[in-house]
C-alpha positions in Angstrom: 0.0 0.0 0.0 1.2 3.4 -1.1 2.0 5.8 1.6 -0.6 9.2 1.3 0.8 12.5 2.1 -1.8 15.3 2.0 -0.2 18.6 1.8 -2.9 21.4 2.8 -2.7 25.3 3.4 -4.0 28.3 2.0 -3.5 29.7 -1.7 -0.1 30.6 -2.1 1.4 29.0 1.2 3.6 27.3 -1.1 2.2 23.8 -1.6 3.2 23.0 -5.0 6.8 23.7 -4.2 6.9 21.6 -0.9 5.4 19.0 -2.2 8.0 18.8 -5.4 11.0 19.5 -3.2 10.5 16.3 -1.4 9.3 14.0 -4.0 11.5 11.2 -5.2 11.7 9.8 -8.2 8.9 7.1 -7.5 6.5 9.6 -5.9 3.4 10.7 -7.8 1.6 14.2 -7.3 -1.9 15.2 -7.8 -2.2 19.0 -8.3 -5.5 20.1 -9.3 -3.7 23.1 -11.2 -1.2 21.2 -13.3 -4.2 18.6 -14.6 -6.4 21.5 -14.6 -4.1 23.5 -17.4 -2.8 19.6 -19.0 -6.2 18.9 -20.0 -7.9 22.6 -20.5 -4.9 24.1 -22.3 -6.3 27.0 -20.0 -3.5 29.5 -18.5 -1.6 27.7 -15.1 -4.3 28.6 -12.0 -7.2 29.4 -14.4 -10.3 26.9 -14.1 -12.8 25.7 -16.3 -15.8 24.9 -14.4 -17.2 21.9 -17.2 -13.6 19.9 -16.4 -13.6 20.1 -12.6 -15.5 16.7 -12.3 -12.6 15.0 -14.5 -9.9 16.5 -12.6 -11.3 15.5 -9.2 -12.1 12.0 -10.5 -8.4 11.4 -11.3 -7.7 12.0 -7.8 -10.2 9.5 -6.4 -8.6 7.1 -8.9 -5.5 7.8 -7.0 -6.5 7.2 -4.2 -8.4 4.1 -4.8 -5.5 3.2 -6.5 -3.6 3.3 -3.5 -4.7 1.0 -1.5 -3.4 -2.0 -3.5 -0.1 -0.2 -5.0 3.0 -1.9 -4.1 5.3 0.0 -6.2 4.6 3.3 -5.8 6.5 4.8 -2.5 4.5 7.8 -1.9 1.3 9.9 -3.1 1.6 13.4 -2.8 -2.1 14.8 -2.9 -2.6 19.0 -2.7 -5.1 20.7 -1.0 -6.7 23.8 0.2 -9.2 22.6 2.6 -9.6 18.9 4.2 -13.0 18.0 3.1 -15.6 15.4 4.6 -15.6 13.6 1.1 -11.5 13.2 0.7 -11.2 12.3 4.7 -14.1 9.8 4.3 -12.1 8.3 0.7 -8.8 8.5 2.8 -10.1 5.7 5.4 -7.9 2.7 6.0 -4.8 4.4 4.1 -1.6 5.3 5.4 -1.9 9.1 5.7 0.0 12.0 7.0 -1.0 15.5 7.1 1.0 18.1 6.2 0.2 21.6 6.9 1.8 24.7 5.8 2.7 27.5 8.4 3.1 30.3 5.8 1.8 33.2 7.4 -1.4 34.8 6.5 0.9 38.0 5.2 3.4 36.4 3.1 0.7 34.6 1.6 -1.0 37.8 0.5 2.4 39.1 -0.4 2.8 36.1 -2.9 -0.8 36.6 -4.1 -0.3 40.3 -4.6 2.7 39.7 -6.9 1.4 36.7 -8.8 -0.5 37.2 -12.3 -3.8 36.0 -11.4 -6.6 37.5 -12.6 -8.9 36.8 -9.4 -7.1 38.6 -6.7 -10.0 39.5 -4.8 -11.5 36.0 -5.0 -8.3 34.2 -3.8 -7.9 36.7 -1.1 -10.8 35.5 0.5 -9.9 31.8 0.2 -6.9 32.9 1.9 -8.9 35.0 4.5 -11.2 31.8 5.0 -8.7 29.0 5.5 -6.8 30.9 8.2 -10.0 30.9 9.8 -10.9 27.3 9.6 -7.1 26.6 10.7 -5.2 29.1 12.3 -5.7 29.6 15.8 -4.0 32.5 16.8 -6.2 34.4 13.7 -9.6 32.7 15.3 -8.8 34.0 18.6 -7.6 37.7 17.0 -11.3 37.9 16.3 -14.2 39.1 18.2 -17.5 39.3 16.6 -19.1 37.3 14.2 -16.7 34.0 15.1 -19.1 31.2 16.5 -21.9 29.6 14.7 -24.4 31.3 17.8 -23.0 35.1 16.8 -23.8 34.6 12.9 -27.3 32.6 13.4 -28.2 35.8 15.4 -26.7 38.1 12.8 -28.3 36.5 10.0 -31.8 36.2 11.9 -31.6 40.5 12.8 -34.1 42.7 11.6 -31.4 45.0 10.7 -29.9 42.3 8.2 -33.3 40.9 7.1 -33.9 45.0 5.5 -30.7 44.9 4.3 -30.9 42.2 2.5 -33.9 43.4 0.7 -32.5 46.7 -0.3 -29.6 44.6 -2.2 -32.0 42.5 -4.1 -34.0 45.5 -5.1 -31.1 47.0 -6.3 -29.7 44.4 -7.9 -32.9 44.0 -9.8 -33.0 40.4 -8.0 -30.5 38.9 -10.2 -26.7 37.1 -9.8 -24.5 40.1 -10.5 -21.8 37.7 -11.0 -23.6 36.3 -13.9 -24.9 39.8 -15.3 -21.2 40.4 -15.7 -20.3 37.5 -17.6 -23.5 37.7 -19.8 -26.1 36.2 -19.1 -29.2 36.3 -16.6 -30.3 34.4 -13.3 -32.9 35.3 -11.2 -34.8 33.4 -8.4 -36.6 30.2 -9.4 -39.5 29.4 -7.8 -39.4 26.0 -7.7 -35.9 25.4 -5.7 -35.2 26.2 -2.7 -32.9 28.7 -2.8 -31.4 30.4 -6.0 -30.0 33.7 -4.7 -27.7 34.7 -1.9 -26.3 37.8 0.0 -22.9 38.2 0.0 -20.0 40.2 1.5 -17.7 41.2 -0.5 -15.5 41.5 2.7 -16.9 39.0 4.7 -18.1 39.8 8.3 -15.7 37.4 10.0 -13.0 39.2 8.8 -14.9 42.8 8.4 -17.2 43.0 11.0 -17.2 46.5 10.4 -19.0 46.4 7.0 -21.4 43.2 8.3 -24.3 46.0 7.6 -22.9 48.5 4.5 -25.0 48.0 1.8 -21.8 49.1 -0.3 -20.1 45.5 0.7 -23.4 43.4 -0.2 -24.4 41.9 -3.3 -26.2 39.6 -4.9 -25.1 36.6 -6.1 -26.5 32.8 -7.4 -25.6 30.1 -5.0 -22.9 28.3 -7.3 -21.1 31.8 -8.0 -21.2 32.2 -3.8 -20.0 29.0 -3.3 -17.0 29.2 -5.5 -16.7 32.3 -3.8 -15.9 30.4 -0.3 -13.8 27.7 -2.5 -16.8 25.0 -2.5 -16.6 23.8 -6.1 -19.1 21.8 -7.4 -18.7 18.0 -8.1 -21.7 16.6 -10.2 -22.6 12.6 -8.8 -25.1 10.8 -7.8 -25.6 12.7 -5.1 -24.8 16.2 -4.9 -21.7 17.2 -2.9 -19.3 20.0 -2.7 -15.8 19.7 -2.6 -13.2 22.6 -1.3 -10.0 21.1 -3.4 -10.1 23.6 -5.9 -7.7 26.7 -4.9 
């Protein structure tokens, strides 16, 4: 059985370049960026939404592949954020974890030098993992941290009108979508089509948790691709936070 290693941090922490500075020669590496631009011919860290399925189902054949590979030493496997769906495929291998301990600055440094074209989006990735992971940055804030403070928030009047205002003027429609061409508005017959989103999110902004200014509209794919939840298309629907 092939030995796992899953190397996990933030965008830009440097995960690529761990990850191939301790390979040997009869390692293997799963990096959803390189398959992304092998198989898209797309620009390195630029995603095409139609291929994500492909690319994450090379890595479950990995993985799956792992448990009865002799040969192979070790499987190098990238990541942003552990999800429930790659800890629950991990079960019964011989995994290690590695996290990165790349500041939360130098990461935005890196970012902020880089060519890509989604800054703002990445950012927030960046903003969000050390919030999931980093201690010392959970305990830095003070409002808006626990589940309790943002069912509250989310329940206020104050939010409620707020949230009204940005639909009305946003004409009720995904501004994320308006700007790459095309329409959608809320559908009646699912449950949820539009969201309310920070553009700075309150965990991190608490300040702007009620600024109409930071607020807009967006379709629930677009604001969970936002957070880094990518959709994966299977039998059942499931979202996967690999993809960053």
């Amino acid at each position: 059985m092939a030995k796992v290693k899953i190397i996990y941090g933030a965008p830009a922490s440097g995960k690529s370049t761990y990850a191939k500075q301790h390979m040997s020669n009869n390692d293997l590496l799963f990096d959803f960026d390189d398959i992304m631009q092998n198989i898209s011919g797309l620009p390195y860290q630029t995603s095409n939404d139609n291929l994500i399925d492909y690319v994450m189902s090379f890595r479950d054949v990995i993985i799956d592949k792992a448990r009865r590979d002799f040969n192979i030493d070790t499987i190098y496997i990238i990541t942003v954020f552990i999800s429930k769906d790659l800890q629950s495929k991990l079960d019964g291998l011989d995994v290690e974890f590695i996290k990165m301990s790349t500041s939360i600055d130098k990461c935005k440094k890196r970012l902020a030098k880089s060519n890509r074209t989604d800054k703002d989006e990445i950012e927030q990735v960046i903003e969000d993992w050390f919030a999931q992971y980093d201690l010392d940055y959970q305990q830095s804030k003070t409002e808006y941290v626990t589940k309790e403070q943002k069912m509250k928030f989310y329940k206020s009047k104050a939010w409620r009108d707020l949230r009204q205002q940005v639909l009305k003027r946003d004409n009720h429609e995904c501004q994320e979508c308006k700007r790459l061409g095309y329409v959608t508005v809320n559908d009646p017959t699912k449950h949820k089509t539009l969201d309310i989103d920070h553009v700075r999110d309150i965990y991190h902004h608490p300040e702007l948790a009620l600024e109409i200014s930071n607020c807009r509209t967006l379709c629930v794919p677009h604001h969970n691709k936002k957070h880094g939840r990518v959709f994966k298309r299977k039998k059942k629907i499931e979202w996967e936070d690999e993809r960053w």
